[in-house]
C-alpha positions as CSV (number, residue, x, y, z in Angstrom):
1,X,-15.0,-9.7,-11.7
2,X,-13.0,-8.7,-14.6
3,X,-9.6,-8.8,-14.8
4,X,-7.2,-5.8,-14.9
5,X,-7.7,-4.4,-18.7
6,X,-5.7,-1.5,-20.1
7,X,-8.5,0.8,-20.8
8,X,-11.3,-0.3,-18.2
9,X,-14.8,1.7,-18.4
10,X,-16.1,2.7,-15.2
11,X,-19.3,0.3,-15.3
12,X,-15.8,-2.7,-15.1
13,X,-14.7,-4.1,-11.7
14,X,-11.2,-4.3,-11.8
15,X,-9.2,-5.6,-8.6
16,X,-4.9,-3.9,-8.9
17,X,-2.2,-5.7,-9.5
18,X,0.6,-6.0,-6.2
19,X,3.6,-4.2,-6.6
20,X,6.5,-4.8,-3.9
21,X,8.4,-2.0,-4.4
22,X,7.3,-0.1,-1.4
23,X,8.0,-2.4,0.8
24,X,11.2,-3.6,-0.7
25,X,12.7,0.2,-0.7
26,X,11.6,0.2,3.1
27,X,13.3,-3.3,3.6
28,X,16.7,-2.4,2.0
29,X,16.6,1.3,3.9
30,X,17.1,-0.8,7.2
31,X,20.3,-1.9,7.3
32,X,21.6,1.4,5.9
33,X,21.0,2.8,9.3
34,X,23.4,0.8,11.1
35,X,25.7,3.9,10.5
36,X,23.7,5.7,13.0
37,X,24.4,5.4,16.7
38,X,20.8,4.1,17.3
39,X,21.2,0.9,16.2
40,X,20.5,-2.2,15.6
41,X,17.2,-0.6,17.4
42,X,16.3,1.7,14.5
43,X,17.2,-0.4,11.8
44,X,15.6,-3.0,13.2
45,X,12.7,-1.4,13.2
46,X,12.6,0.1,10.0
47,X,13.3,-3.2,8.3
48,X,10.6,-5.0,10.2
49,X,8.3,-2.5,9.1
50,X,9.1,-3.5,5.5
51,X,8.7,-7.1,6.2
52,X,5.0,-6.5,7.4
53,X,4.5,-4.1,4.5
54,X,5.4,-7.1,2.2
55,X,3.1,-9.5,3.9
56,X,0.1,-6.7,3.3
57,X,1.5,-6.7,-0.2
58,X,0.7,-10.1,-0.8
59,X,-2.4,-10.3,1.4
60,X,-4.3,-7.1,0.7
61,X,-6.3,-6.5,-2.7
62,X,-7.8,-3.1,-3.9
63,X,-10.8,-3.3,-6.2
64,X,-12.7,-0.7,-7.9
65,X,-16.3,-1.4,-8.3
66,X,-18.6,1.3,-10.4
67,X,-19.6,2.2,-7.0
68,X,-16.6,1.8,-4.4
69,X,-13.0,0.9,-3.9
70,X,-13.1,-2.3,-1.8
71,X,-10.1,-3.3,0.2
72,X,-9.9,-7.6,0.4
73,X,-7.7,-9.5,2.6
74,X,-7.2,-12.9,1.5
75,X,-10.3,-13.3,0.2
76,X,-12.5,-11.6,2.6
77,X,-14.1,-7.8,2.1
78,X,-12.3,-5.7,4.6
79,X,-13.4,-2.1,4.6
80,X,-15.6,-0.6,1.4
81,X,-14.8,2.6,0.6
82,X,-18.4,4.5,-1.2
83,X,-17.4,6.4,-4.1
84,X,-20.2,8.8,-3.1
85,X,-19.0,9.6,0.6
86,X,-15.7,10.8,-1.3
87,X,-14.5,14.7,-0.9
88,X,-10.6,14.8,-2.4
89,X,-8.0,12.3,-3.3
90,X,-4.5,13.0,-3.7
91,X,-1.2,10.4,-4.8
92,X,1.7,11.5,-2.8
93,X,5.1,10.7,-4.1
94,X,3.6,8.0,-6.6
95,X,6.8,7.2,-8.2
96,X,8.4,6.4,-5.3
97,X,6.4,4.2,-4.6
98,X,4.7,6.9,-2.0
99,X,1.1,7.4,0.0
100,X,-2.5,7.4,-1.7
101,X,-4.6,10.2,0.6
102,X,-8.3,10.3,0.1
103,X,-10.8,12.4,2.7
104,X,-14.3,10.9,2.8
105,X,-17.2,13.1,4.4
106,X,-16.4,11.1,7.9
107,X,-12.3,10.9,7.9
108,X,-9.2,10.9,6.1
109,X,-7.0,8.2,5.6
110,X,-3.4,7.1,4.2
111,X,-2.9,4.0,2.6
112,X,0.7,3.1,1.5
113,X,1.0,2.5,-2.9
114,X,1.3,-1.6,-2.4
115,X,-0.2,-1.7,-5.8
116,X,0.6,-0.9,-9.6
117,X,0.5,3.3,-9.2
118,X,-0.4,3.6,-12.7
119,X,-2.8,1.2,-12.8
120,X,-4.1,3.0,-9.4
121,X,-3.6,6.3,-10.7
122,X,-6.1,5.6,-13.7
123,X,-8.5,4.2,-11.8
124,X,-8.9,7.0,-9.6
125,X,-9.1,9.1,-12.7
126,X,-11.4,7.0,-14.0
127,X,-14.0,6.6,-11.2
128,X,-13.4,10.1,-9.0
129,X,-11.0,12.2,-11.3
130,X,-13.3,15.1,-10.6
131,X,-12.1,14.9,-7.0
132,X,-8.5,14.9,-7.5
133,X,-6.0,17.8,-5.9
134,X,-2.7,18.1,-7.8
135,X,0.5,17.7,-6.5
136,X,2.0,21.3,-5.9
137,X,4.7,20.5,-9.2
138,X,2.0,19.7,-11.4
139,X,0.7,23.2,-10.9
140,X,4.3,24.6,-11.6
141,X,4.5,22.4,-15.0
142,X,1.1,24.1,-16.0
């Protein structure tokens, strides 16, 4: 496998980068809702969330393949995801950090940004760019 490069070509396997922000936004968003009259229940909740979210940081791995984006956990392929089965990908609030949504032939799915967005951005680009539905302000910029 090759490492993360800053201009990979698609025939390159390249495996993202973690990035804790995500989670860490989640985690400090907890205690701010002990204003509420929920908690500590909500709060509670919400910052446990982040925890896990963390631990997935750390444990998860996406890589791109010419071929497929392959989800690892600790070191062990969990899910492949066939380039070829792909209809539409979107990035939902990626400077956030925010939501990657892709729709394969068989189902939809929503994975939370635990990685570099840039990095993740360009990779979609690179491998299914054709597939890509804009964000309803990059149409408005155009």
């Amino acid at each position: 496998m090759a490492p993360t490069s800053a201009k990979p070509s698609s025939t390159e396997s390249v495996i993202l980068n973690p990035s804790p922000r995500l989670p860490l936004l989640i985690i400090i968003f907890g205690p701010t809702l002990l204003a509420l009259p929920f908690h500590p229940w909500l709060s509670i909740f919400i910052s446990s969330f982040g925890l896990f979210l963390l631990l997935q940081c750390f444990i998860l791995r996406l890589e791109f393949t010419k071929s497929d984006l392959v989800v690892w956990q600790l070191g062990r392929e969990l899910r492949r995801f066939p380039f070829k089965y792909w209809l539409a990908w979107r990035l939902f609030l990626p400077k956030l950090p925010g939501i990657l949504y892709f729709r394969e032939e068989a189902s939809p799915h929503l994975l939370p940004i635990l990685f570099d967005p840039i990095e993740l951005q360009n990779q979609l680009r690179l491998r299914v760019g054709r597939l890509e539905k804009p964000n309803q302000e990059d149409k408005t910029l155009s």
